[in-house]
VEXDREN-2710 file (C-alpha; in Angstrom, 1 decimal):
% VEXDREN-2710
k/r/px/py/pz
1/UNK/8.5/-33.4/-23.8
2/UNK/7.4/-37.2/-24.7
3/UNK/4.1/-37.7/-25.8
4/UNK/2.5/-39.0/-23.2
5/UNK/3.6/-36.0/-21.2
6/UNK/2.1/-34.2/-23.8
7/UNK/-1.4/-35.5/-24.1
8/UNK/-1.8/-35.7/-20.2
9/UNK/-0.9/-31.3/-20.5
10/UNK/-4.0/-31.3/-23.3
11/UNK/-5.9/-33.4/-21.0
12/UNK/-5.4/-31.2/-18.2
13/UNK/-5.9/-28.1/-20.1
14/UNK/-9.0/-29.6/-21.5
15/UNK/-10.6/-30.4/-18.3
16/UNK/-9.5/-26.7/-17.0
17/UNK/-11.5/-25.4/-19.5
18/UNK/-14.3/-27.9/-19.0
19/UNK/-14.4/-26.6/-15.2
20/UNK/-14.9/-22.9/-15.9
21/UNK/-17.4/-23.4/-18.6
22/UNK/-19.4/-25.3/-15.8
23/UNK/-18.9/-22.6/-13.7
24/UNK/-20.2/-19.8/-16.0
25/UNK/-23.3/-22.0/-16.8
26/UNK/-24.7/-21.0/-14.1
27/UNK/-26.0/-17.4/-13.0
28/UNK/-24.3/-17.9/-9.1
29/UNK/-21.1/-18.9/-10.9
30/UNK/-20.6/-16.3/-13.7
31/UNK/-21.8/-13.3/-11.0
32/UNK/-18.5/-15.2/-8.8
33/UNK/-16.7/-14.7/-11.9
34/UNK/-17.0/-11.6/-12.4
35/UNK/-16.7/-10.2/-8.8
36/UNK/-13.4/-12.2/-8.4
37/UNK/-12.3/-10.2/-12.3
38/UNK/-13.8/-6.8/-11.4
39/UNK/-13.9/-6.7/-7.7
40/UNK/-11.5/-9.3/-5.9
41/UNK/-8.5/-8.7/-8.4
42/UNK/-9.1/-5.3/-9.1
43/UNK/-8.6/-5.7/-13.1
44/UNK/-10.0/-2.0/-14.2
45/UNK/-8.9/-0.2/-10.9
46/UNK/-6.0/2.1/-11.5
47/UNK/-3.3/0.9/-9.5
48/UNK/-1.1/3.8/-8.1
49/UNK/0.0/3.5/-4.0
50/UNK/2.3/5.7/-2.2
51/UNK/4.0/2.3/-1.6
52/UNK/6.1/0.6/-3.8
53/UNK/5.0/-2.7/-2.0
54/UNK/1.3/-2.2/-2.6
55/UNK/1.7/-1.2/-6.6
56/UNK/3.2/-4.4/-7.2
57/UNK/0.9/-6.4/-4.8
58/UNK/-2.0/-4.4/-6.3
59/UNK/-0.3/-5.6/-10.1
60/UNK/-0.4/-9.0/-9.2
61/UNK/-3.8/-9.0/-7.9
62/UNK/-4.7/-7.6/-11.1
63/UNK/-2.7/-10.1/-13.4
64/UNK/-5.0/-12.9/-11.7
65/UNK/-7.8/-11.1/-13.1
66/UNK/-6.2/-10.8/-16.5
67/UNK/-5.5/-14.7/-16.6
68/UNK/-9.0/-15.7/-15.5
69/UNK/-10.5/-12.9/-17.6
70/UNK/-9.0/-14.5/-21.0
71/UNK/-9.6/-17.8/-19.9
72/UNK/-13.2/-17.0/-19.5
73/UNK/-13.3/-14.5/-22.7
74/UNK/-12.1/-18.0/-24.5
75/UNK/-14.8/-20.1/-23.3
76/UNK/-17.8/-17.8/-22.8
77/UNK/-17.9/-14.2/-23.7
78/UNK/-21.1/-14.1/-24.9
79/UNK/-21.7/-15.3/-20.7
80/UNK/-19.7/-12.7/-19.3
81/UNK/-20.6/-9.6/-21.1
82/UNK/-24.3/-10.3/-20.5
83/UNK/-23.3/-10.4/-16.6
84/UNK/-21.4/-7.5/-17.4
85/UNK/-24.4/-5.5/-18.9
86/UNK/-26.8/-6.7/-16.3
87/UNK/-23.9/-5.1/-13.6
88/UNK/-23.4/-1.9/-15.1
89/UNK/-27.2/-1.6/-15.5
90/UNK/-27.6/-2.0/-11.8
91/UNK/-25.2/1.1/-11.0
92/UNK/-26.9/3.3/-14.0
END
């Protein structure tokens, strides 16, 4: 990889990050967040289907979840786990 390949990656990765800490600045953001970890992608279900198809459809759903969870556990935890809280206080 030449340089210049290389800085426009760190570039892009920079403004990738950039994007989701805009995103989780805001409450309507971070709540999408975390429906689209917990809900959308399933990321804490346990994924078991009498179909073979399903369990690995389910598994990638979930590995979405995983990507964007770390991506947003980089950027703002501190964020996310108050929207968690405020979640699991609304079920208690």
């Amino acid at each position: 990889m030449d340089e210049e390949t290389k800085d426009k990656e760190i570039e892009k990765r920079r403004q990738e990050l950039s994007d989701l800490r805009a995103v989780m600045a805001t409450d309507e953001g971070a709540r999408f967040i975390y429906r689209l970890i917990n809900d959308i992608c399933a990321y804490d279900r346990i994924l078991c289907q009498n179909s073979g198809s399903m369990t690995y459809f389910d598994l990638g759903e979930r590995n979405i979840g995983r990507i964007i969870k770390g991506e947003v556990y980089k950027i703002a935890l501190d964020r996310y786990q108050a929207i968690e809280r405020e979640r699991n206080a609304e079920t208690s």
